[in-house]
C-alpha positions in Angstrom: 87.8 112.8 107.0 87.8 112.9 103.3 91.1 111.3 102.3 90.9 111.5 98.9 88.3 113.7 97.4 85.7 113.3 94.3 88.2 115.3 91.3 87.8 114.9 87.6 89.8 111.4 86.1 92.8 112.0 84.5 91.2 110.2 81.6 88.0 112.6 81.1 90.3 115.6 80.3 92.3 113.1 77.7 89.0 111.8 76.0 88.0 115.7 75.4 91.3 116.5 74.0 90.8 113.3 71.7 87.1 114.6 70.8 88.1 117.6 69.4 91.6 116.4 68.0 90.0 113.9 65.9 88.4 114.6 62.3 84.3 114.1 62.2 84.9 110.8 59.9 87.5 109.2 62.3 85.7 105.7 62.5 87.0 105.6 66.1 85.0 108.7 67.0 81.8 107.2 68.2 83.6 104.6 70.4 85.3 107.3 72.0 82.5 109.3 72.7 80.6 106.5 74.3 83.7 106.2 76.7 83.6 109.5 77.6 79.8 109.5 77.9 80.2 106.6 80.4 83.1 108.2 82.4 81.5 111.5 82.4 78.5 109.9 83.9 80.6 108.2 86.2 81.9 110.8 87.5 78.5 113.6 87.8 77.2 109.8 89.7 79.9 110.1 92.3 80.1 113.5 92.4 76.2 114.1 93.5 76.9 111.5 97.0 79.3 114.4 98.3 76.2 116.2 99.5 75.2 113.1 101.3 78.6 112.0 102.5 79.5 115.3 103.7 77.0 114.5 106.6 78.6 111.6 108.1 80.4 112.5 111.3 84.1 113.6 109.3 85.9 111.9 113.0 84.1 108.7 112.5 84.6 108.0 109.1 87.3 108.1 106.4 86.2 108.9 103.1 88.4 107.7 99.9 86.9 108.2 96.4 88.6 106.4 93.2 90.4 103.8 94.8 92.9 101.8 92.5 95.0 99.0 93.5 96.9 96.4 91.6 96.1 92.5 93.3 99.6 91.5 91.8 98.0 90.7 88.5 94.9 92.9 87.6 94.0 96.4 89.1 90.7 97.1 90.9 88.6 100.2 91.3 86.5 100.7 94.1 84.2 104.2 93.2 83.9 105.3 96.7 85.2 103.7 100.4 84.0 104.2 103.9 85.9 103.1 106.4 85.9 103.4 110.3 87.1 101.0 112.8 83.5 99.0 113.1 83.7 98.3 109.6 84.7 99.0 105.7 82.1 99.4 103.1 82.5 99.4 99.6 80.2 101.8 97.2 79.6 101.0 93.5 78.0 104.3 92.4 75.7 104.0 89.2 74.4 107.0 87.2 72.0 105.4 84.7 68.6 106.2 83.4 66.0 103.9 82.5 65.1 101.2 84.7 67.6 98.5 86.6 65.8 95.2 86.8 67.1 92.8 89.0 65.7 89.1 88.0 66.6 86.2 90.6 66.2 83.8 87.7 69.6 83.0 86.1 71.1 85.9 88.2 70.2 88.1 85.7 70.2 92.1 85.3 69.2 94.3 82.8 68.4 97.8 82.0 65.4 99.2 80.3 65.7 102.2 78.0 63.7 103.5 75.3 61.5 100.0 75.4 64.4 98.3 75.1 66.0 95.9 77.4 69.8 95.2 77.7 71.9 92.9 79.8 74.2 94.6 82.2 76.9 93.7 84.7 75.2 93.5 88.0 76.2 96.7 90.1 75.4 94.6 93.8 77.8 91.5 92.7 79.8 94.1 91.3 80.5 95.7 94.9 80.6 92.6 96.2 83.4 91.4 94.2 85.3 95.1 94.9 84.6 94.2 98.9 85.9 91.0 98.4 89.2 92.1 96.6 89.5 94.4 98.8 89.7 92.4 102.3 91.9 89.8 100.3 94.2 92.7 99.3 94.5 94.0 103.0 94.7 90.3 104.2 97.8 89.5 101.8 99.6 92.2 103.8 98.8 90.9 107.2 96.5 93.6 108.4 93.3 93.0 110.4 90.1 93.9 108.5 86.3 94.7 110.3 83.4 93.7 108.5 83.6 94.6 104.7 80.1 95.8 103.8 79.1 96.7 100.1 76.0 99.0 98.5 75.0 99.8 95.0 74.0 103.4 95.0 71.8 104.5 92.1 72.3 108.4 92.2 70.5 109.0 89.3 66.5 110.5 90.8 64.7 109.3 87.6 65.7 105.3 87.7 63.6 103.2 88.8 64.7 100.1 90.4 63.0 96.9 90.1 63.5 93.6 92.3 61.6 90.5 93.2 60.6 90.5 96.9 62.4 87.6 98.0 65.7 88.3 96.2 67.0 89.3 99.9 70.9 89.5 99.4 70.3 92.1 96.6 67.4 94.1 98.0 69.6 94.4 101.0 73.0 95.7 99.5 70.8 98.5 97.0 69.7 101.9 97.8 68.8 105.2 96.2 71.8 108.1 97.1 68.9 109.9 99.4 68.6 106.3 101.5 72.4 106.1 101.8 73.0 107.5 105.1 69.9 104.9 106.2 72.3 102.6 105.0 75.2 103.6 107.3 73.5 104.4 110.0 71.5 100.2 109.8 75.2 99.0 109.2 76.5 100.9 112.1 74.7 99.4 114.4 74.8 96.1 114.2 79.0 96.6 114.1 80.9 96.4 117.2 84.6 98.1 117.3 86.8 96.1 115.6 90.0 98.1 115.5 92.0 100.9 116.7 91.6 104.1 115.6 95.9 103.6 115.1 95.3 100.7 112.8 93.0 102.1 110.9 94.8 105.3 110.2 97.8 102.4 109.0 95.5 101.3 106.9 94.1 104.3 105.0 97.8 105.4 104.7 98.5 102.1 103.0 96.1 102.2 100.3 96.9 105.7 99.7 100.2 105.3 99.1 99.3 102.2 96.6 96.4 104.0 94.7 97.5 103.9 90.8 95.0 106.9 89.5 93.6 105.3 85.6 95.3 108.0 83.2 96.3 105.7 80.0 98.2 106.2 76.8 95.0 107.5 75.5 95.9 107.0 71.8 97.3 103.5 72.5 93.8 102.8 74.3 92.3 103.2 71.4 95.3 102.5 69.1 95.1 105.8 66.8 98.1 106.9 65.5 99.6 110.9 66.2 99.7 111.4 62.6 95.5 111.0 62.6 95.1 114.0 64.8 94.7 117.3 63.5 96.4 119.9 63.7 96.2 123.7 63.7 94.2 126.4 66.0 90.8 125.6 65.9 88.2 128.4 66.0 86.0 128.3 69.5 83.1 129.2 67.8 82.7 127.3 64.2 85.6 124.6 65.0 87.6 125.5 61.4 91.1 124.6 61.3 93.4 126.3 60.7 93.2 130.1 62.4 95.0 132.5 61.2 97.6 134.4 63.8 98.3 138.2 62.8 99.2 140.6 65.2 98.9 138.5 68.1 95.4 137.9 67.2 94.1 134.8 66.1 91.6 135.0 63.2 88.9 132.6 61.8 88.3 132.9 57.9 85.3 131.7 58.1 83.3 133.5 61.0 85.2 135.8 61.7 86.1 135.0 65.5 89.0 136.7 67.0 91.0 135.6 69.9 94.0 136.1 71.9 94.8 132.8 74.0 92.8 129.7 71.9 96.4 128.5 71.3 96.6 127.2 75.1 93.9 124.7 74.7 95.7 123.0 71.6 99.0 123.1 73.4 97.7 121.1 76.5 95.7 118.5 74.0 98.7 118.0 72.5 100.6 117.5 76.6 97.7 115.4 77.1 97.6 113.3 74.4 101.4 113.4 72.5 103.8 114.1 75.1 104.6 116.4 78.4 107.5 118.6 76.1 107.0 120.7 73.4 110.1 122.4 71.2 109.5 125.7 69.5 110.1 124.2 66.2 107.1 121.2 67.1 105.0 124.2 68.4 105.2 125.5 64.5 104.3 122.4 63.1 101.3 122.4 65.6 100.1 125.7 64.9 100.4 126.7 61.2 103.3 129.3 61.6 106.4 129.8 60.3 107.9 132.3 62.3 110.2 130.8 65.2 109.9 134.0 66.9 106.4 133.9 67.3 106.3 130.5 68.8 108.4 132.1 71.7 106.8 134.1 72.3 104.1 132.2 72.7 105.7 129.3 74.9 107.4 132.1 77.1 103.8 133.8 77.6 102.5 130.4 79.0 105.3 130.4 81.5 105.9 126.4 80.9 108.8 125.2 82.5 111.6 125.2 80.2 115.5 123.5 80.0 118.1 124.2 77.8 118.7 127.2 75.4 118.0 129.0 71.7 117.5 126.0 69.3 117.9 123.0 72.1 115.2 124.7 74.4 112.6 122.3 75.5 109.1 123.3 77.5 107.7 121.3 79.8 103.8 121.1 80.5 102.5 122.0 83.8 102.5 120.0 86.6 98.8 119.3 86.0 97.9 120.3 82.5 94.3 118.7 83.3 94.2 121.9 85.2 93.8 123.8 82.4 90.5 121.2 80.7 88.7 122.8 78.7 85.4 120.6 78.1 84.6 118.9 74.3 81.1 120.8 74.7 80.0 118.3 72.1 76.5 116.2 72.1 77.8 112.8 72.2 76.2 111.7 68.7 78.2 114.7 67.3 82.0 114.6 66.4 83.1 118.3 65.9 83.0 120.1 62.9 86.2 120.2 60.8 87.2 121.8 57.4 
């Protein structure tokens, strides 16, 4: 049974608001955009196993994707979990290109790109260490735990992966996505039944309840300041700032571009990455316009939760205001175009 299902992180939607709230000179730009490069990649990485996964028997196996758990002093993040009740097995999924080389000298790892070789974190120690936080996390709260297994999954068709022969421990615990199910099915059998299927479900229940989805401050991650993002409606198809709104219609003096509703996407950046309530006379400030009238009937069009009355109304953003993401659409060399 999938438990908890592959979805967008909270922070992906923040980082795109941030992409196209910052200026093109913001000197925090391309360290953004490498974060969201990496999460993004993260995420397409997990995202292409559900084909694979789906074809595990669904009453077997529990499926929990994004795990987050605090140990009591740091948080750990385990990309995807099986569990059934012969055994657990931690996935750390990896979506890189290039080549992974795994060099039993000095424990070493590194990635080839472009003719150029970088150190990396070792993905296989990686999910060992996740496996191994894991049981100890379970452990701590007196529950029985099978054998704790632990892959890195390259998901990514054009890597190549590159081991010595006799580097056993990590040729055993690394396999392409198409080899995965291999995996299970090897892993599977040499298990016995460890647990009941009542324990078990105790156990999926408990981590549930104690995952802590990763959806920071994103300006205090990255320690920009509200007064450096811009403001105004920005055109969808040249990126100028400020629009102009006439007649319900939003204009571009640049282009040209019309539009009726490129306001939403500026009010759930500023949810996302200011605060979850907006007042009419903050939706002004946000938008270029003077006329308080206006910005009600905007915020009453959006039909936003609201509280209070005439001058002391406050609107709320939507329960999920990721709901409404609206992707940076950027290359990630290429910080948008502002005027």
């Amino acid at each position: 049974m999938i438990l908890k299902p592959c979805t967008i992180p909270p922070i992906i939607p923040k980082l795109e608001a941030l992409i196209r709230g910052l200026p093109s000179d913001s000197p925090t730009l391309p360290e953004i955009l490498q974060e969201y490069s990496s999460k993004m990649r993260g995420y397409k990485g997990e995202k292409s196993l559900v084909f694979y996964l789906s074809q595990l028997s669904m009453k077997k196996y529990d499926i929990i994707h994004d795990l987050r758990l605090f140990d009591g002093e740091y948080y750990f993040q385990i990309d995807i979990l099986i569990l059934c009740t012969s055994f657990f097995l931690v996935l750390e999924v990896k979506n890189r290109g290039g080549e992974i080389i795994f060099e039993r000298n000095f424990n070493q790892t590194t990635l080839k790109q472009n003719n150029k070789r970088t150190r990396i974190k070792n993905p296989v120690l990686q999910a060992k260490t996740q496996a191994r936080k894991l049981r100890k996390w379970l452990e701590d709260r007196n529950h029985p735990v099978p054998p704790t297994m632990y892959l890195f999954v390259n998901s990514k068709e054009e890597t190549v992966i590159i081991t010595d022969t006799n580097n056993y421990e990590i040729n055993r615990n690394i396999c392409n996505s198409e080899g995965l199910l291999g995996k299970i099915e090897l892993i599977e059998n040499s298990c016995q039944e460890r647990m009941e299927a009542k324990d078990l479900k105790k156990i999926t229940r408990l981590l549930l309840a104690n995952h802590v989805p990763d959806d920071p401050d994103i300006l205090e991650k990255f320690k920009i300041s509200p007064k450096e993002l811009l403001s105004g409606v920005r055109c969808p198809n040249c990126h100028t700032r400020p629009m102009i709104y006439q007649r319900g219609i939003w204009y571009c003096r640049d282009c040209g571009k019309k539009s009726k509703d490129t306001h939403v996407q500026l009010i759930n950046d500023y949810f996302l990455l200011i605060k979850p309530t907006i007042t009419n006379a903050e939706l002004c400030a946000l938008l270029h316009i003077s006329s308080r009238k206006v910005a009600y009937t905007i915020l009453t069009s959006m039909n936003l939760p609201f509280n209070g009355a005439n001058k002391g109304r406050v609107y709320y953003a939507p329960t999920s205001p990721s709901t409404f993401r609206n992707p940076a659409n950027l290359p990630l060399n290429k910080a948008p175009c502002t005027k």
